[in-house]
Every structure is written in structure tokens, then in C-alpha cells.
GUPALO-250538 format. One record per atom (N, C-alpha, C): residue in one letter; atom name; residue number from 0; x, y, z. Coordinates in pm, whole numbers, m for minus. Atoms other than C-alpha are relative to their C-alpha. Layout:
BEGIN
site residu->a	atome->CA	num->NUM	xx->X	yy->Y	zz->Z
...
***
This chain:
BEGIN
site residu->x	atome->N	num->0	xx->24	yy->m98	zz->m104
site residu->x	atome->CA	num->0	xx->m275	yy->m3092	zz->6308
site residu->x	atome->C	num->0	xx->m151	yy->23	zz->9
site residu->x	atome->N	num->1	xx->128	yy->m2	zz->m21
site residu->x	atome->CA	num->1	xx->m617	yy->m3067	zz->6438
site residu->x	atome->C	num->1	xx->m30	yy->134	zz->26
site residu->x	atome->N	num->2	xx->71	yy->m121	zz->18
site residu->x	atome->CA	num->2	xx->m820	yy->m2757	zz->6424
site residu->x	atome->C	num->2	xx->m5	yy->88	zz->143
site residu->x	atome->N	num->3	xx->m88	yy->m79	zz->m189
site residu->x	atome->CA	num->3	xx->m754	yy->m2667	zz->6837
site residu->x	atome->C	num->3	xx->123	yy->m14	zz->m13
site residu->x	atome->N	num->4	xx->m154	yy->m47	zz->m43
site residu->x	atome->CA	num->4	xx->m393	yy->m2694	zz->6792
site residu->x	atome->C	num->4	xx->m15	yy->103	zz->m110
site residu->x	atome->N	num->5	xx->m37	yy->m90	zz->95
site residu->x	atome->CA	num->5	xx->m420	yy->m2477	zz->6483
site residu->x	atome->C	num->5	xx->m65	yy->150	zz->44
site residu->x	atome->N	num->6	xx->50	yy->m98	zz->m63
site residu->x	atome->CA	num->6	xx->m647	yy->m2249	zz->6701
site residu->x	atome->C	num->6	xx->111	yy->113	zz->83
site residu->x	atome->N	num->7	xx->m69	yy->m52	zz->m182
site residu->x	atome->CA	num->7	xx->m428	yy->m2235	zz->7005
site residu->x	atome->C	num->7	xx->151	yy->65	zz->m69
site residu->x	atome->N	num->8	xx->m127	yy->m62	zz->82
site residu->x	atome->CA	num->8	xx->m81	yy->m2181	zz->6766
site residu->x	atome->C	num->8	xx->m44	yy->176	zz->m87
site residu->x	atome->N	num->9	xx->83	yy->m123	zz->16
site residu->x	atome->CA	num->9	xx->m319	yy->m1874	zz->6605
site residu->x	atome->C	num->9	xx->42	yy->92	zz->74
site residu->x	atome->N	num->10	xx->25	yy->m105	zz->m109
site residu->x	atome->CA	num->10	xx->m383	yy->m1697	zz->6904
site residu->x	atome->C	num->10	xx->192	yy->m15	zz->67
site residu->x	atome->N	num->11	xx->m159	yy->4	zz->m43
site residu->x	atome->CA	num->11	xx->19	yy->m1746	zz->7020
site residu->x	atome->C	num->11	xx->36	yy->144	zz->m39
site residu->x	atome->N	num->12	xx->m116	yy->m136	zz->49
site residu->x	atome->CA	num->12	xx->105	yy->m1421	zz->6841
site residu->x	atome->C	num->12	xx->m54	yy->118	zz->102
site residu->x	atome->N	num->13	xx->65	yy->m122	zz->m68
site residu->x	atome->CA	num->13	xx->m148	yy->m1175	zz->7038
site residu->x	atome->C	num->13	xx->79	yy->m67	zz->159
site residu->x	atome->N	num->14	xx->m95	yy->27	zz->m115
site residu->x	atome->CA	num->14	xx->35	yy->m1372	zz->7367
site residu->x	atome->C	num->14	xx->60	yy->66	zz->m36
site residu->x	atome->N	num->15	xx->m157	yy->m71	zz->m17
site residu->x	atome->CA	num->15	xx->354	yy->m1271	zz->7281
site residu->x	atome->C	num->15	xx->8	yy->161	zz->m64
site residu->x	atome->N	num->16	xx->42	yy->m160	zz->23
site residu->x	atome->CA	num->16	xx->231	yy->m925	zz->7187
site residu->x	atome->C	num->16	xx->m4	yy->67	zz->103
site residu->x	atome->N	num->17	xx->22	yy->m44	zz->m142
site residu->x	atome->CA	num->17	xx->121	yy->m903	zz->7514
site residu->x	atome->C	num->17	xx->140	yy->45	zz->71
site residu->x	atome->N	num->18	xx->m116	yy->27	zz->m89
site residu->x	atome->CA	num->18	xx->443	yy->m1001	zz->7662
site residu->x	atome->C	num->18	xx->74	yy->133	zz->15
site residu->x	atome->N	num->19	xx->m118	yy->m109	zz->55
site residu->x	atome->CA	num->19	xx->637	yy->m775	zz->7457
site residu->x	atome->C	num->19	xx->0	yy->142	zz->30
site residu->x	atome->N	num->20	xx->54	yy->m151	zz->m45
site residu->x	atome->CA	num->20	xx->404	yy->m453	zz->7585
site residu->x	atome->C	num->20	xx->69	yy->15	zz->140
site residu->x	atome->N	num->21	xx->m26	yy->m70	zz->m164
site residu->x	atome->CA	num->21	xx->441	yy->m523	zz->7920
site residu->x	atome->C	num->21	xx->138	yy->8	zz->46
site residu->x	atome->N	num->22	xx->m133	yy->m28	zz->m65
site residu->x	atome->CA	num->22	xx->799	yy->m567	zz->7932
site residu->x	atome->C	num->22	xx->74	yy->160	zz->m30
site residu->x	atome->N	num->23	xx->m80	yy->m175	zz->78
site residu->x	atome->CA	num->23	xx->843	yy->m219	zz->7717
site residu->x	atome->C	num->23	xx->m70	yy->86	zz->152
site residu->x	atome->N	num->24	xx->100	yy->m46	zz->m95
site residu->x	atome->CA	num->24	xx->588	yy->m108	zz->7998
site residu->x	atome->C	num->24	xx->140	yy->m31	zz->163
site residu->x	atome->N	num->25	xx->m132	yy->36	zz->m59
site residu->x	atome->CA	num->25	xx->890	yy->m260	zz->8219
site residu->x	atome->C	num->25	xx->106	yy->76	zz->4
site residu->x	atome->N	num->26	xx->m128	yy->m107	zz->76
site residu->x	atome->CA	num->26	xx->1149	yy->m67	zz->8039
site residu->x	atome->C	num->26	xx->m47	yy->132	zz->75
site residu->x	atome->N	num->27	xx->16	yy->m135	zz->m21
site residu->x	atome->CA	num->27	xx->985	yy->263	zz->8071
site residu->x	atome->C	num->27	xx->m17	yy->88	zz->145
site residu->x	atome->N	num->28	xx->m26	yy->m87	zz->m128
site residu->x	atome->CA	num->28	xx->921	yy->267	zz->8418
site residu->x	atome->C	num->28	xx->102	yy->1	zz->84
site residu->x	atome->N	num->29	xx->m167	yy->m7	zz->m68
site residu->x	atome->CA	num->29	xx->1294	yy->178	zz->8525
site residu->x	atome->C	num->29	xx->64	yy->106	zz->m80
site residu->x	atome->N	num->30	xx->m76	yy->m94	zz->69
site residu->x	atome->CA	num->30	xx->1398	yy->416	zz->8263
site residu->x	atome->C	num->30	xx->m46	yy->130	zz->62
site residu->x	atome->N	num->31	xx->59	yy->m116	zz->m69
site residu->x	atome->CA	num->31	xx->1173	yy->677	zz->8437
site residu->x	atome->C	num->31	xx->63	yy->36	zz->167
site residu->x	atome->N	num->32	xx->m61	yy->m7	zz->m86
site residu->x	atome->CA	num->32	xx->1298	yy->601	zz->8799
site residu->x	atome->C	num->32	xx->129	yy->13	zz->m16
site residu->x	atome->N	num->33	xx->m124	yy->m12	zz->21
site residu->x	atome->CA	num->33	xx->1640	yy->590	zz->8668
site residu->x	atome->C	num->33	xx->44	yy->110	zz->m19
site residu->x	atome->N	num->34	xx->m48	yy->m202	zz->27
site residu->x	atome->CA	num->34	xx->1635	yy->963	zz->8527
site residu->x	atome->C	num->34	xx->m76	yy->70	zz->81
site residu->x	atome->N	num->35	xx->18	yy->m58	zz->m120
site residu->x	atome->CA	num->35	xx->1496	yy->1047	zz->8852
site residu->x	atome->C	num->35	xx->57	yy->0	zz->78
site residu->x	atome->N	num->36	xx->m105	yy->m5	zz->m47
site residu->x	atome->CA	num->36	xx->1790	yy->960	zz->9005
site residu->x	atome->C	num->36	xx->94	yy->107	zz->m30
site residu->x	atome->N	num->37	xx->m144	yy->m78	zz->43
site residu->x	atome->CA	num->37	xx->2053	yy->1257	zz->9031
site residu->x	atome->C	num->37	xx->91	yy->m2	zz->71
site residu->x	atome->N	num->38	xx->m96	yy->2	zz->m109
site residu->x	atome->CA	num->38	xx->2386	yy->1244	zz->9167
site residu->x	atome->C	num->38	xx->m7	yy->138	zz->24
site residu->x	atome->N	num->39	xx->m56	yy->m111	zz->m86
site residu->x	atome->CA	num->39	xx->2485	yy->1504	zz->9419
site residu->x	atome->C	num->39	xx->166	yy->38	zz->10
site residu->x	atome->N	num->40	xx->m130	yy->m15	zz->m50
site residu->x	atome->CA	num->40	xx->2834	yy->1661	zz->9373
site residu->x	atome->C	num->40	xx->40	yy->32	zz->45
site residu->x	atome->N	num->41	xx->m80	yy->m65	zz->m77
site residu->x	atome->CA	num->41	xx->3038	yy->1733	zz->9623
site residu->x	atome->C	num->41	xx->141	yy->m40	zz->67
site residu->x	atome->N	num->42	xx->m96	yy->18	zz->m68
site residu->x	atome->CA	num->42	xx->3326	yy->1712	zz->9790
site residu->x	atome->C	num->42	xx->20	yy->m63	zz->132
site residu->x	atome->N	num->43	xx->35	yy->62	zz->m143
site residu->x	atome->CA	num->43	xx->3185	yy->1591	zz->10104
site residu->x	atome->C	num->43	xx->m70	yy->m160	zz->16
site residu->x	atome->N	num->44	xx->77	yy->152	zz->m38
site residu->x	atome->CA	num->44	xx->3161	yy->1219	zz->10221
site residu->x	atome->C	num->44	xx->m152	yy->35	zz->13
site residu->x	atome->N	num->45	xx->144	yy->m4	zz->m41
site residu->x	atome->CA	num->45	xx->2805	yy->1130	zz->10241
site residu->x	atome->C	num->45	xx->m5	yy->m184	zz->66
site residu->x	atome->N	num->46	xx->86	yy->142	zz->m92
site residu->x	atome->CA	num->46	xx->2578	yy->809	zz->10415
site residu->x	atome->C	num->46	xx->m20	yy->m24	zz->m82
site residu->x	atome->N	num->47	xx->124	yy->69	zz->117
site residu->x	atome->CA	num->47	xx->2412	yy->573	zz->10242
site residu->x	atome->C	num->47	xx->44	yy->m188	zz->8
site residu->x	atome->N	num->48	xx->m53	yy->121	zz->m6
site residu->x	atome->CA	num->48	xx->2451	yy->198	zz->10166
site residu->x	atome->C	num->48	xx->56	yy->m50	zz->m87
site residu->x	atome->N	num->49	xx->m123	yy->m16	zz->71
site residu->x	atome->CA	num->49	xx->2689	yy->254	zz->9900
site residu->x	atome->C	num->49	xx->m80	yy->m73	zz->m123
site residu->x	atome->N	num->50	xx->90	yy->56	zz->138
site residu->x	atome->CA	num->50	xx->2438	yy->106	zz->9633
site residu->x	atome->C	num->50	xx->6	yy->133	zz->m139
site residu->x	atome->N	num->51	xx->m9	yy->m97	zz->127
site residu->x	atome->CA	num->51	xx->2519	yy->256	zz->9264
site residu->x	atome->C	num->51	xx->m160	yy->m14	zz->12
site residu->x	atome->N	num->52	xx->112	yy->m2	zz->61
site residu->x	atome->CA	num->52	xx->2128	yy->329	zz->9224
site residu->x	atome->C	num->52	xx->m16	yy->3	zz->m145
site residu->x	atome->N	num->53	xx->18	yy->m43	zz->199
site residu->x	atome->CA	num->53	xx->2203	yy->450	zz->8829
site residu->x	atome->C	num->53	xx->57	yy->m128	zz->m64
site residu->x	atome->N	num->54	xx->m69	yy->187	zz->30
site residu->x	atome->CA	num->54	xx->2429	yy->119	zz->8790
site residu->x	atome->C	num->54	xx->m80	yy->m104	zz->m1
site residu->x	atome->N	num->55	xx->56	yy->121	zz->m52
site residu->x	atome->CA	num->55	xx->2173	yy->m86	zz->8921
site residu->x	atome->C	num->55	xx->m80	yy->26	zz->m124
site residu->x	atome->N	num->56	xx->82	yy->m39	zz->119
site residu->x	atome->CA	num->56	xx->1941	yy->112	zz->8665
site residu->x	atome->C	num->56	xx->m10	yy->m15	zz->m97
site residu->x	atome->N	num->57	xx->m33	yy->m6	zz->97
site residu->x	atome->CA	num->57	xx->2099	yy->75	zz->8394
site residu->x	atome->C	num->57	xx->45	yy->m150	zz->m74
site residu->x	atome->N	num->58	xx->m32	yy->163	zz->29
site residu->x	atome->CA	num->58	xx->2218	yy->m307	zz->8436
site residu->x	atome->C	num->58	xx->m184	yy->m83	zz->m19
site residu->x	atome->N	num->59	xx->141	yy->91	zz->m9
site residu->x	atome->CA	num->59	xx->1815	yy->m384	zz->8509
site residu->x	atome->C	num->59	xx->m16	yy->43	zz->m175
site residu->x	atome->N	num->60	xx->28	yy->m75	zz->158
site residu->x	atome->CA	num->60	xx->1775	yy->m139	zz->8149
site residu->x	atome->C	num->60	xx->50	yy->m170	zz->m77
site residu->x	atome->N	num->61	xx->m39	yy->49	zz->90
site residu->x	atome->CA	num->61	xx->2009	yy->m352	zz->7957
site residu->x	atome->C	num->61	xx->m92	yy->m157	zz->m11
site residu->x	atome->N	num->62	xx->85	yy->68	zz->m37
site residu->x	atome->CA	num->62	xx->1814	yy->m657	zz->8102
site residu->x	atome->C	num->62	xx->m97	yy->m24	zz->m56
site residu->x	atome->N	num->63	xx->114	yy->m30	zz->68
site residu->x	atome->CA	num->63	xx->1521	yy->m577	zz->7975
site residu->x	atome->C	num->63	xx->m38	yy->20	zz->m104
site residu->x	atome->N	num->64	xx->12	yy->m52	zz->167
site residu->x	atome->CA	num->64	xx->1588	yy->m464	zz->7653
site residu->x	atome->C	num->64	xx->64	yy->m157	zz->m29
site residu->x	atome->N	num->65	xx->m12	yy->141	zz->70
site residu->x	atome->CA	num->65	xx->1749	yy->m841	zz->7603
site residu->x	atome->C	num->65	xx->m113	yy->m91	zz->m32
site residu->x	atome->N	num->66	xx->93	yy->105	zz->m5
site residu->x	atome->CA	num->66	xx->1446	yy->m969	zz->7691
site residu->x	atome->C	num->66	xx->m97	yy->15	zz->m122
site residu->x	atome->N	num->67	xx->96	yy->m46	zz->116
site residu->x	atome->CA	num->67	xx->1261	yy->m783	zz->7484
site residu->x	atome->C	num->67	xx->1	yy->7	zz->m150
site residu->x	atome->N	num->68	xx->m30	yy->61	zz->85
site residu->x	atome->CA	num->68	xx->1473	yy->m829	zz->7214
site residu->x	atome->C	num->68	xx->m2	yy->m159	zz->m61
site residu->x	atome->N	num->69	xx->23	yy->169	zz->42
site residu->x	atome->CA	num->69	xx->1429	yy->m1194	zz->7215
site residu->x	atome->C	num->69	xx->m110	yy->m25	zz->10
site residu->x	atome->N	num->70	xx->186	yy->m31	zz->14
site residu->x	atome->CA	num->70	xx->1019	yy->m1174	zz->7274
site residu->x	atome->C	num->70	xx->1	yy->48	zz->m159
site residu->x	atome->N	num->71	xx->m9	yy->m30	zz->173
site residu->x	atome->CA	num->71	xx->1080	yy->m971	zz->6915
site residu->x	atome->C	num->71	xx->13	yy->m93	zz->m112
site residu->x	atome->N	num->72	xx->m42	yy->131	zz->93
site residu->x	atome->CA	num->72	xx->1282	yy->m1208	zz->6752
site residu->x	atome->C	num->72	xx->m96	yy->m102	zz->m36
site residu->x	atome->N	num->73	xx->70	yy->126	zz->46
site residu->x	atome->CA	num->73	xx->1057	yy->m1512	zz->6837
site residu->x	atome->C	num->73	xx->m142	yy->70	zz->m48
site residu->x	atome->N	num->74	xx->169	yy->9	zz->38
site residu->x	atome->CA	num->74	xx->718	yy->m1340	zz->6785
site residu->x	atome->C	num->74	xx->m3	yy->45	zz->m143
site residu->x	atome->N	num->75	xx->19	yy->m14	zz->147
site residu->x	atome->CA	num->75	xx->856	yy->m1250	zz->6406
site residu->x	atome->C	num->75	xx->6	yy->m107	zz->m91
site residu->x	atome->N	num->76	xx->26	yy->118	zz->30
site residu->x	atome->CA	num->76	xx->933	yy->m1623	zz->6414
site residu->x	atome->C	num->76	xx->m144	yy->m69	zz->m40
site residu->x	atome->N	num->77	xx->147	yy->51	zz->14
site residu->x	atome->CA	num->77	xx->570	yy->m1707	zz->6503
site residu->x	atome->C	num->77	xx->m48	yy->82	zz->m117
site residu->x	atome->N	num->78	xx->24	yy->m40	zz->29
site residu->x	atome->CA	num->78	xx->465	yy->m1451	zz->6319
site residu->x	atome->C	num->78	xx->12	yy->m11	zz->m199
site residu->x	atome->N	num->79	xx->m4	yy->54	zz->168
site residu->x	atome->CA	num->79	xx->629	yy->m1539	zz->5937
site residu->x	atome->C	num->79	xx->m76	yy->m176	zz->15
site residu->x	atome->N	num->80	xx->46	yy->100	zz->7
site residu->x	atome->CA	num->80	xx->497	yy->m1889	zz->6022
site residu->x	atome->C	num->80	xx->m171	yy->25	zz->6
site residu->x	atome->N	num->81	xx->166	yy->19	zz->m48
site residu->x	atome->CA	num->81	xx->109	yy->m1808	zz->6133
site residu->x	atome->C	num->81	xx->m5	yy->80	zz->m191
site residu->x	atome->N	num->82	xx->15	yy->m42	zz->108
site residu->x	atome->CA	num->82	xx->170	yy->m1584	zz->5787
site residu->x	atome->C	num->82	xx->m27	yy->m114	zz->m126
site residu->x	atome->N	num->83	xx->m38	yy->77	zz->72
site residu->x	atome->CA	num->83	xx->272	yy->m1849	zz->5574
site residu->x	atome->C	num->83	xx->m123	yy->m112	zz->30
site residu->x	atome->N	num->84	xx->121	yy->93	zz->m8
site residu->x	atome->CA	num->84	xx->m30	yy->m2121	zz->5708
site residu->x	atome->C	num->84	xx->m117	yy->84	zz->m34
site residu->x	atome->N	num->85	xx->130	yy->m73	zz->76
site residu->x	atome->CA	num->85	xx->m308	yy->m1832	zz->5633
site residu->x	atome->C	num->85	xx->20	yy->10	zz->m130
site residu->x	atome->N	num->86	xx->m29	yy->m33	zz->106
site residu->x	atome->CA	num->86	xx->m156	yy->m1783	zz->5321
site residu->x	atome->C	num->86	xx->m26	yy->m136	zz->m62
site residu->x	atome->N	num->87	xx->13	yy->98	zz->63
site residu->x	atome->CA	num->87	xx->m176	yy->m2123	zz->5247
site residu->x	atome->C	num->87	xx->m137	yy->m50	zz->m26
site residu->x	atome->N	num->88	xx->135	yy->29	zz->m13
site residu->x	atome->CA	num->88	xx->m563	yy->m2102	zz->5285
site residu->x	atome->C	num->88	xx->m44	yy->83	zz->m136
site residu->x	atome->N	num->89	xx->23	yy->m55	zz->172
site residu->x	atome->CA	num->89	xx->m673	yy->m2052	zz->4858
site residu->x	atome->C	num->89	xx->m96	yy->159	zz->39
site residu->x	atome->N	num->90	xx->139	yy->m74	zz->48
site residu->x	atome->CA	num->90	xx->m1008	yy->m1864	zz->4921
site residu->x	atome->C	num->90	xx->3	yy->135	zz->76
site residu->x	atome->N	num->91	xx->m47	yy->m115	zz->m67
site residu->x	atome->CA	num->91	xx->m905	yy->m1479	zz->4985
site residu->x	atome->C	num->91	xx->m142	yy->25	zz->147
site residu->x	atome->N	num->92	xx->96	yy->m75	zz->m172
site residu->x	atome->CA	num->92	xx->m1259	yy->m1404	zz->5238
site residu->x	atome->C	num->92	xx->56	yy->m104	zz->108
site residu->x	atome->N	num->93	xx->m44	yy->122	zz->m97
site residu->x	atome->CA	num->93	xx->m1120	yy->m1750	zz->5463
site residu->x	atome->C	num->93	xx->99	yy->40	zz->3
site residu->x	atome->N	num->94	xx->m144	yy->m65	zz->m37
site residu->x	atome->CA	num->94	xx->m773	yy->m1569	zz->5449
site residu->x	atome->C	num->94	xx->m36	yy->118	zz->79
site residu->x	atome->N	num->95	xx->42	yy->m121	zz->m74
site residu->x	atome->CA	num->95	xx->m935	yy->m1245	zz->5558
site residu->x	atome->C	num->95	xx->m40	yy->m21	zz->117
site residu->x	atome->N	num->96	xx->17	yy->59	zz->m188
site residu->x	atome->CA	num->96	xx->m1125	yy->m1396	zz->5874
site residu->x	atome->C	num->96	xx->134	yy->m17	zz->54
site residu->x	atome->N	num->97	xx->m167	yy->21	zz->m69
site residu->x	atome->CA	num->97	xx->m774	yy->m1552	zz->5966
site residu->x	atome->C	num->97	xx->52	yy->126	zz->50
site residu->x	atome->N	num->98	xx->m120	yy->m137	zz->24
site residu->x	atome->CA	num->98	xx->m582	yy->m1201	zz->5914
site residu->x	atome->C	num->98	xx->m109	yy->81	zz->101
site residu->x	atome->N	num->99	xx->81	yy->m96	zz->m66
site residu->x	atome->CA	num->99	xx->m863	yy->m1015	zz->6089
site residu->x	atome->C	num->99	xx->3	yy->m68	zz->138
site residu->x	atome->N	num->100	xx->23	yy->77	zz->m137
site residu->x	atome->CA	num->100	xx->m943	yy->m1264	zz->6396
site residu->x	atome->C	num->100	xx->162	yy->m55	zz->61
site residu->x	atome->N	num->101	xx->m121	yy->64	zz->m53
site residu->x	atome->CA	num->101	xx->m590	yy->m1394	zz->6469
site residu->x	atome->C	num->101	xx->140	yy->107	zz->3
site residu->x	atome->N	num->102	xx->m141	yy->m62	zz->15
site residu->x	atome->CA	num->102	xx->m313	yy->m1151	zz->6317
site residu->x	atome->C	num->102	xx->m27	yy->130	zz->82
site residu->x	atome->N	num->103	xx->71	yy->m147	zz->m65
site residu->x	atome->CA	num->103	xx->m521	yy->m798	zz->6409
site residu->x	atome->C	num->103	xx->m66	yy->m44	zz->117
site residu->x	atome->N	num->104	xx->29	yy->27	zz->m115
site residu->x	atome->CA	num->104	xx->m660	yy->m982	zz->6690
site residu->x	atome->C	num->104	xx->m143	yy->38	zz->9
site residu->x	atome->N	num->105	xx->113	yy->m35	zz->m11
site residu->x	atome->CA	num->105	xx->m1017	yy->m862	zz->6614
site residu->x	atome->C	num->105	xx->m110	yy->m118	zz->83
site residu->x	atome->N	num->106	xx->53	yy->156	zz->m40
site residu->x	atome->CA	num->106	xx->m1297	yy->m1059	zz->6834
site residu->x	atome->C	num->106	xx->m65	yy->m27	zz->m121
site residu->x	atome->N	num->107	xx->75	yy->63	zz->118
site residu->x	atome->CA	num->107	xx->m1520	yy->m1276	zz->6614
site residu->x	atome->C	num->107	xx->m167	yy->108	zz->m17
site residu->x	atome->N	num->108	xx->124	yy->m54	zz->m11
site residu->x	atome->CA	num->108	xx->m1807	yy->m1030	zz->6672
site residu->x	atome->C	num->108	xx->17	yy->155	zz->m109
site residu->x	atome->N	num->109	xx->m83	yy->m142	zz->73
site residu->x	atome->CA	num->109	xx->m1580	yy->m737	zz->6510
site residu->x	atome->C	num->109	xx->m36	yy->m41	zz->m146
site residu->x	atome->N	num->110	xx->12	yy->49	zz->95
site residu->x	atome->CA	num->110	xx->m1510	yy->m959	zz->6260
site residu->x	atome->C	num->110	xx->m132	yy->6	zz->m126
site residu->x	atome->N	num->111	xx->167	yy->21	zz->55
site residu->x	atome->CA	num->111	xx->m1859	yy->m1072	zz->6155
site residu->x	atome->C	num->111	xx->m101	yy->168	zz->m91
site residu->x	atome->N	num->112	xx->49	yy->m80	zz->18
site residu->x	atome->CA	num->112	xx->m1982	yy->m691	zz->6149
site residu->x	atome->C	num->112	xx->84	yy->39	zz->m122
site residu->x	atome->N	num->113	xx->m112	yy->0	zz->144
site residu->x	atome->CA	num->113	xx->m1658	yy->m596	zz->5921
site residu->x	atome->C	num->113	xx->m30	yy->m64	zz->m124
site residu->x	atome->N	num->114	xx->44	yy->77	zz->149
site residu->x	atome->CA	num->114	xx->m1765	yy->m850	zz->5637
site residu->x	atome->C	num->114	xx->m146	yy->m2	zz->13
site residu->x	atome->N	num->115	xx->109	yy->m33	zz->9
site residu->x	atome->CA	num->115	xx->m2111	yy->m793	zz->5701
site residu->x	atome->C	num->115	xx->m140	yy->m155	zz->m25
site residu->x	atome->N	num->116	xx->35	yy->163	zz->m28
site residu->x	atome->CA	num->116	xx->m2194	yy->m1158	zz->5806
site residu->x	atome->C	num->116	xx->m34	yy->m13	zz->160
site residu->x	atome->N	num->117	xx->4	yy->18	zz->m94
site residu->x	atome->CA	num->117	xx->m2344	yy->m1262	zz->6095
site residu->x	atome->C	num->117	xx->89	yy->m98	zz->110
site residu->x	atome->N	num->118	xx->m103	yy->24	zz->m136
site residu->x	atome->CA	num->118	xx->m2160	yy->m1374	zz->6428
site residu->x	atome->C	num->118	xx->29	yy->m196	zz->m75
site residu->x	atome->N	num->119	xx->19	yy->92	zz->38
site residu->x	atome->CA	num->119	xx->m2277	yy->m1729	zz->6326
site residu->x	atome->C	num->119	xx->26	yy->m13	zz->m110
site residu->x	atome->N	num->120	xx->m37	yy->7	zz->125
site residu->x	atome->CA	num->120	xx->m2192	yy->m1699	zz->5955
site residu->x	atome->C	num->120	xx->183	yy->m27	zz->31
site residu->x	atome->N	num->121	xx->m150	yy->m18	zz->m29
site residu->x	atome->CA	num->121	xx->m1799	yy->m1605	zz->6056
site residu->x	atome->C	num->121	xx->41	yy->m112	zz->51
site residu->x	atome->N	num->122	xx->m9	yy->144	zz->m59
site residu->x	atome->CA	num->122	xx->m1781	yy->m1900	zz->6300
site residu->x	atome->C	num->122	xx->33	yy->m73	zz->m103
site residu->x	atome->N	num->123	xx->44	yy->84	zz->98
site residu->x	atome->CA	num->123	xx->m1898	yy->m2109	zz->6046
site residu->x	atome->C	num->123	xx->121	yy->m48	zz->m57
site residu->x	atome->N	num->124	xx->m137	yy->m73	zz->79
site residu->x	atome->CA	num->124	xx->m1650	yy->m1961	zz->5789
site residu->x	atome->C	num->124	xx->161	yy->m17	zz->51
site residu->x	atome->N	num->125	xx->m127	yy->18	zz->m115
site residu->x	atome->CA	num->125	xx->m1359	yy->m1936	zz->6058
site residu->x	atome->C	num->125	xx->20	yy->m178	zz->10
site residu->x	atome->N	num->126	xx->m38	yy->142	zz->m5
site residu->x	atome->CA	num->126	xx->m1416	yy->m2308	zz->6118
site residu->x	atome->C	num->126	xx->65	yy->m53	zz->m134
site residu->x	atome->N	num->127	xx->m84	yy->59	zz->109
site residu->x	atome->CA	num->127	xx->m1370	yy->m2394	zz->5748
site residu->x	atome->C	num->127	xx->145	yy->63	zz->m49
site residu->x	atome->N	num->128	xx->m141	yy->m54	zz->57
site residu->x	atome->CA	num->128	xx->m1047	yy->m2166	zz->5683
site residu->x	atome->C	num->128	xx->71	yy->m87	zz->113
site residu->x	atome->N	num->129	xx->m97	yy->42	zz->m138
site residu->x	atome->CA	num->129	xx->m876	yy->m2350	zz->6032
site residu->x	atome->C	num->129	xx->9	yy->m110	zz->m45
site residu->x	atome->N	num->130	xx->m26	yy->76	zz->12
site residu->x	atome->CA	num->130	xx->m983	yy->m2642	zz->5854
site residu->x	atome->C	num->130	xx->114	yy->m30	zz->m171
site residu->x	atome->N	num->131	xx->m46	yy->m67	zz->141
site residu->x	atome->CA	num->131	xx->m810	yy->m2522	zz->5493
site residu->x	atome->C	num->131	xx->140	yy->m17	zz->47
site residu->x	atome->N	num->132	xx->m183	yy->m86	zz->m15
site residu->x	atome->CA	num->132	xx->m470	yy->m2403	zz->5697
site residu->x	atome->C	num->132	xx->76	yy->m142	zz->m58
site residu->x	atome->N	num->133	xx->m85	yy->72	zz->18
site residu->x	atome->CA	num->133	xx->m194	yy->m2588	zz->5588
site residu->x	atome->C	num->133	xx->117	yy->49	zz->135
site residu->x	atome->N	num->134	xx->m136	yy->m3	zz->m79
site residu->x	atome->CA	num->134	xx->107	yy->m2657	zz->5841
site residu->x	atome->C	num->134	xx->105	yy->35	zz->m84
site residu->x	atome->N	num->135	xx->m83	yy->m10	zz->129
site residu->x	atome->CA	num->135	xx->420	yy->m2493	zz->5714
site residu->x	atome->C	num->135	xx->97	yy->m151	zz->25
site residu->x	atome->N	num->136	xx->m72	yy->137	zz->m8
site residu->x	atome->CA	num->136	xx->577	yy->m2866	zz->5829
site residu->x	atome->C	num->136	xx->m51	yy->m74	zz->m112
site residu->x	atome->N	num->137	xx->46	yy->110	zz->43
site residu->x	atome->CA	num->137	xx->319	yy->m3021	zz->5596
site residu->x	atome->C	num->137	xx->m109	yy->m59	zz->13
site residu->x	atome->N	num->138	xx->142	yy->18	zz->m43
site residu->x	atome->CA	num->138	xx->54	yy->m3096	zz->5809
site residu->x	atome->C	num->138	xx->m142	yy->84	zz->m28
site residu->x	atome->N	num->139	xx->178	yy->m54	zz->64
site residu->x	atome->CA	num->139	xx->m349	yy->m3050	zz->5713
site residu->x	atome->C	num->139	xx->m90	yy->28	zz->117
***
């Protein structure tokens, strides 16, 4: 595995982090229009175009929460795996870049200031832990 696929598999978890916000971000505002919906009781026919609005609400809900349940699932997939290849990197500060720049998502500039290394030091550093990772397949 070459050091851009081991990059680009890295950064995969803050994707599906993303994902996972905006669909809760999804959730909350059908859950919001939904309990803004109230029925009216009465006894008296009414108009309309006979659309359950709360039905519809509640089928998009469940919807959403599948999705989001399965965004979960796989990003704890990615997630024990990106674990398991940093971990496989011996030298704890080249584990720390990893865990800081990839898992916490820090940029490399965060980073750098955090260990008290310059921008160009971290790089550096970052390059040799990416080149350290082990694949959990096997691959170097």
C-alpha cells in the first residue's frame, strides 16, 4: 500500500463523520417539523389532500435513523481498522501525529504547535509514520 492510499484510507473516517452529522442534522429537522404538526379534533369533515403529514414524518424518521445507523456501523468498521494500522506504527510520537492529524482530525499546523515542532518538522514526521503503518491485511 503506498503512502497516498494510506493517506486517502486515513482521512475516510473524518468523511464519514461528516456524513453521519449531517444526516443527524437530517433527523432533527424532520423531527422538528414533525412535532409541529398537530392534529385537529373534531367531528367535522375537513379539506385537504388526505396526506398523513405525521405518517409521512415518521416513515422519513425511521429512514433516517437506518441510515444513520449503518454510517455508524461502518465508520466503527473504518474506525477499529485505521486504529489497528496506527497502532501498528512502534514509535509512540509517529503514533501521536497519526491519532492527532487523522483520528481527532487536527490540521497539520495544530498538530505541529501541539508537539512543539515546526509545520515542516510534523510533515516530515507524518511522512515517516504513513510510511511505518502497517495494513491490517499485511501490507507495508
Amino acid at each position: 500500500m503506498t503512502i497516498t492510499e494510506k493517506k486517502k484510507l486515513l482521512e475516510q473516517y473524518r468523511d464519514i463523520e461528516a456524513e453521519i452529522q449531517r444526516q443527524k442534522d437530517e433527523y432533527n429537522r424532520v423531527m422538528t417539523a414533525a412535532t409541529r404538526i398537530t392534529p385537529i379534533l373534531s367531528g367535522m369533515p375537513r379539506g385537504g389532500n388526505g396526506e398523513d403529514r405525521i405518517g409521512s414524518a415518521a416513515e422519513r424518521l425511521v429512514d433516517i435513523e437506518k441510515r444513520i445507523a449503518n454510517e455508524v456501523r461502518r465508520l466503527c468498521q473504518v474506525r477499529e481498522r485505521l486504529l489497528r494500522m496506527v497502532n501498528s506504527v512502534e514509535e509512540s510520537r509517529l503514533r501521536l501525529i497519526l491519532n492527532l492529524r487523522y483520528i481527532d482530525g487536527m490540521p497539520m499546523m495544530k498538530v505541529a504547535d501541539k508537539m512543539n515542532y515546526s509545520y515542516m518538522q510534523i510533515r516530515r514526521l507524518r511522512n515517516q509514520a504513513l510510511e511505518k503503518i502497517k495494513d491490517v491485511d499485511g501490507d507495508e
